[in-house]
C-alpha positions in Angstrom: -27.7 -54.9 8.1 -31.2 -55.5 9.5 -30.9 -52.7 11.7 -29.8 -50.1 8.6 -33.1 -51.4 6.7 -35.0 -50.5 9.4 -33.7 -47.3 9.8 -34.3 -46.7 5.7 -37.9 -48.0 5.9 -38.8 -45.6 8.9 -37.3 -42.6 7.1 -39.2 -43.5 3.2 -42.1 -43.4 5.8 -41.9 -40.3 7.2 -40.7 -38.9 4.1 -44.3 -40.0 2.5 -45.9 -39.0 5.5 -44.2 -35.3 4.5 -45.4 -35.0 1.3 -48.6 -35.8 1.8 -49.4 -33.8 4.7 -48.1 -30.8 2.5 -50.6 -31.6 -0.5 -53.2 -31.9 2.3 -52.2 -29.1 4.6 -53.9 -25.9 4.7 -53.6 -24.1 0.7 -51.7 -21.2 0.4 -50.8 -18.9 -2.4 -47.6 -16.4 -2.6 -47.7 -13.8 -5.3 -44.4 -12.4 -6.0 -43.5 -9.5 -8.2 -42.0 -9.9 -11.4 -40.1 -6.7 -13.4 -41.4 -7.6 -16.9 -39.3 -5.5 -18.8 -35.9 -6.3 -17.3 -32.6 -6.8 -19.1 -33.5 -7.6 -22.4 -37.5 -7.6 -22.4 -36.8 -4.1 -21.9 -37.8 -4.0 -26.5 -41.2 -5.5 -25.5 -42.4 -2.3 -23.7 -42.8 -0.3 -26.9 -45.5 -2.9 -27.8 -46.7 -3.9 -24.5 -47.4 -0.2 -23.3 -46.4 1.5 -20.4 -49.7 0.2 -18.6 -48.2 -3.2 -18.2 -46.8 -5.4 -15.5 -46.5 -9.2 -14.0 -46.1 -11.3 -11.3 -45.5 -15.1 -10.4 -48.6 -16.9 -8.1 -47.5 -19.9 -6.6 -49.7 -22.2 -4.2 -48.9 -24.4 -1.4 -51.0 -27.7 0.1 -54.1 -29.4 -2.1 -55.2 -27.4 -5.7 -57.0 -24.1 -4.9 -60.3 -23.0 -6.5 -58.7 -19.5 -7.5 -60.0 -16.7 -9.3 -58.6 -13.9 -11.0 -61.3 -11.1 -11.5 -61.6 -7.8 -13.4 -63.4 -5.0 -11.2 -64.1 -1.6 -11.8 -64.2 0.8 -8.7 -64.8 4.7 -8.6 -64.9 6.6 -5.6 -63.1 4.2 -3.3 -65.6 1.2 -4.1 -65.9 -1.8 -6.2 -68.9 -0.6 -8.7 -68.9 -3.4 -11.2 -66.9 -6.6 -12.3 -66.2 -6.5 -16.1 -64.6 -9.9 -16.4 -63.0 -12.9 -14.6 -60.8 -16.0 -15.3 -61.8 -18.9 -13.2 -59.9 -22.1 -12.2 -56.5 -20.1 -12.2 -54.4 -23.1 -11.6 -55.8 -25.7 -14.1 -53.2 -27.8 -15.4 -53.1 -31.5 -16.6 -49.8 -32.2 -14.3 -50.7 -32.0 -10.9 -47.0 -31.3 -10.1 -47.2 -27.6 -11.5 -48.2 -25.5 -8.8 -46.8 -22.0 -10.5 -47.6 -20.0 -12.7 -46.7 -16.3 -14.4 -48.9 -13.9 -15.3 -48.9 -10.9 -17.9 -51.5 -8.1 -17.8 -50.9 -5.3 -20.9 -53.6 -2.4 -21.2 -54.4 -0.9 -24.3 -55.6 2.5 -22.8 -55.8 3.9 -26.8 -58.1 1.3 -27.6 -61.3 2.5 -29.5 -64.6 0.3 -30.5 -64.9 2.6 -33.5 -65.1 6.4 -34.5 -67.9 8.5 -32.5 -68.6 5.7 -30.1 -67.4 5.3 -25.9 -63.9 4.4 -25.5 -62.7 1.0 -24.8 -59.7 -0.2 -23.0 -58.3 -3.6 -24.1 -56.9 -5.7 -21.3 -54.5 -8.6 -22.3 -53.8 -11.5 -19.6 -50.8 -13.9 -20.7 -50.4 -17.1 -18.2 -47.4 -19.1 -18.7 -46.7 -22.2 -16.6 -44.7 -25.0 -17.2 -46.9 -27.4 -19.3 -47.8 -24.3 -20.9 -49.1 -20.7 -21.9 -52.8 -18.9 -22.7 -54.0 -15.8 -23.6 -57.1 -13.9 -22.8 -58.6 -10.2 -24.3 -60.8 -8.2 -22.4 -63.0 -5.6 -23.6 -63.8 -2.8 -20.6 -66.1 0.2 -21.4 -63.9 3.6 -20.1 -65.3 7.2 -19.3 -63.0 9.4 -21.4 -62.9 11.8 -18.4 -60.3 9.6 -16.6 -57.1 10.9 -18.4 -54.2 10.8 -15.4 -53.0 7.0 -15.5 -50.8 5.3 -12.9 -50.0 1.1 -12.1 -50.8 -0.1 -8.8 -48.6 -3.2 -7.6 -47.2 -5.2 -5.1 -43.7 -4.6 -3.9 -42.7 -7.8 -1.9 -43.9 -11.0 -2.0 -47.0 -11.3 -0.1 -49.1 -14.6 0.9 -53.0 -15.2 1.0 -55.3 -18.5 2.3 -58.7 -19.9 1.3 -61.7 -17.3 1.5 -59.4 -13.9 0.8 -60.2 -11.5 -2.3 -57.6 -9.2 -2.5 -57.1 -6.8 -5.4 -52.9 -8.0 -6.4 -52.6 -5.7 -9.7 -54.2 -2.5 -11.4 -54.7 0.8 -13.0 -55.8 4.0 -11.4 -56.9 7.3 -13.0 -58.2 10.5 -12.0 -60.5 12.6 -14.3 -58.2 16.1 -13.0 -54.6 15.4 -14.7 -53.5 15.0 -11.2 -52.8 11.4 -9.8 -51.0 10.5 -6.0 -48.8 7.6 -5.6 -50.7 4.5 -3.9 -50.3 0.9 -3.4 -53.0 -1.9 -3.5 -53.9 -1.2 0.9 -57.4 -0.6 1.7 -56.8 2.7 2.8 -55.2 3.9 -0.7 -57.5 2.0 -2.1 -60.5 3.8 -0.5 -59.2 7.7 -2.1 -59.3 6.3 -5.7 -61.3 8.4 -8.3 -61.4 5.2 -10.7 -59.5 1.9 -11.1 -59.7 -1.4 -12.9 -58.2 -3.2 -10.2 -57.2 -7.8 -10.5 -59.0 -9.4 -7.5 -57.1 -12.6 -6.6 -60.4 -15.1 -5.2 -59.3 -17.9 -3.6 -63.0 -20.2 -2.6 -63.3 -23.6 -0.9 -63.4 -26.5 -3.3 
């Protein structure tokens, strides 16, 4: 009997040894793609738009400082940041370490009649202690009329100090548009783009 308690204690030990070197372990984030409009959430794409998508963002190890930013690029280069939504993972139970998030584009947006075009940019975040919403107001050069999403495919993992662009839009200004994906080299022969930059800093 005293040898079976010893044998429990040991293992409670290493068990809380476990868990706590995972909270303190090195932080890392997975981003996996999400099909928003599956099955039946296919009826939310007539109001959603067709510039829409989502994806989950789960992290690993203590809290990250994580960032999700709104940049504008043209010619293959970040030119200007038109928005951002800091502490990404803020949530009163320390437990929930996942999250889902929405981004819809309202690419026939308009500030008002005779003035520059606006996009509105809509970011949903649901987790499980709960849900927000955020509007962004971007500033768009009428000139960029071709439209196509830019996405990951498969689930893909990043650590402290990356910025990495996870989610987007890209236009051309010609009516003709190539297929591309979020690598630095596709990234580089974009005309234009409002491109989400997942920032992960050190606490």
């Amino acid at each position: 009997m005293r040898y079976i308690s010893c044998v429990l204690i040991i293992i409670f030990i290493l068990t809380g040894c476990a868990s706590d070197s995972g909270k303190n372990g090195p932080t890392t984030i997975t981003l996996t793609p999400v099909d928003m409009f599956s099955g039946n959430a296919a009826k939310l794409k007539p109001f959603l738009g067709t510039m829409s998508g989502a994806f989950k963002l789960r992290y690993e190890g203590k809290r990250p400082n994580a960032s999700l930013d709104i940049d504008l690029w043209k010619n293959g280069k970040k030119t200007a940041s038109s928005g951002s939504i800091g502490d990404l993972f803020f949530s009163p139970n320390e437990e929930d370490n996942e999250m889902e998030v929405m981004i819809s584009m309202d690419t026939d947006y308009y500030a008002s009649e005779g003035q520059e075009k606006m996009i509105k940019v809509k970011v949903g975040i649901t987790h499980a202690t709960g849900s927000s919403l955020m509007t962004f107001t971007i500033p768009w050069d009428k000139k960029y009329t071709a439209l196509g999403l830019l996405s990951e495919f498969e689930p893909r993992t990043f650590h402290k100090d990356d910025a990495v662009p996870v989610w987007g839009m890209q236009a051309t200004s010609t009516n003709t548009i190539r297929t591309a994906d979020l690598s630095t080299e596709s990234l580089s022969r974009l005309e234009a783009a409002i491109l989400f930059t997942l920032r992960i800093e050190d606490q």
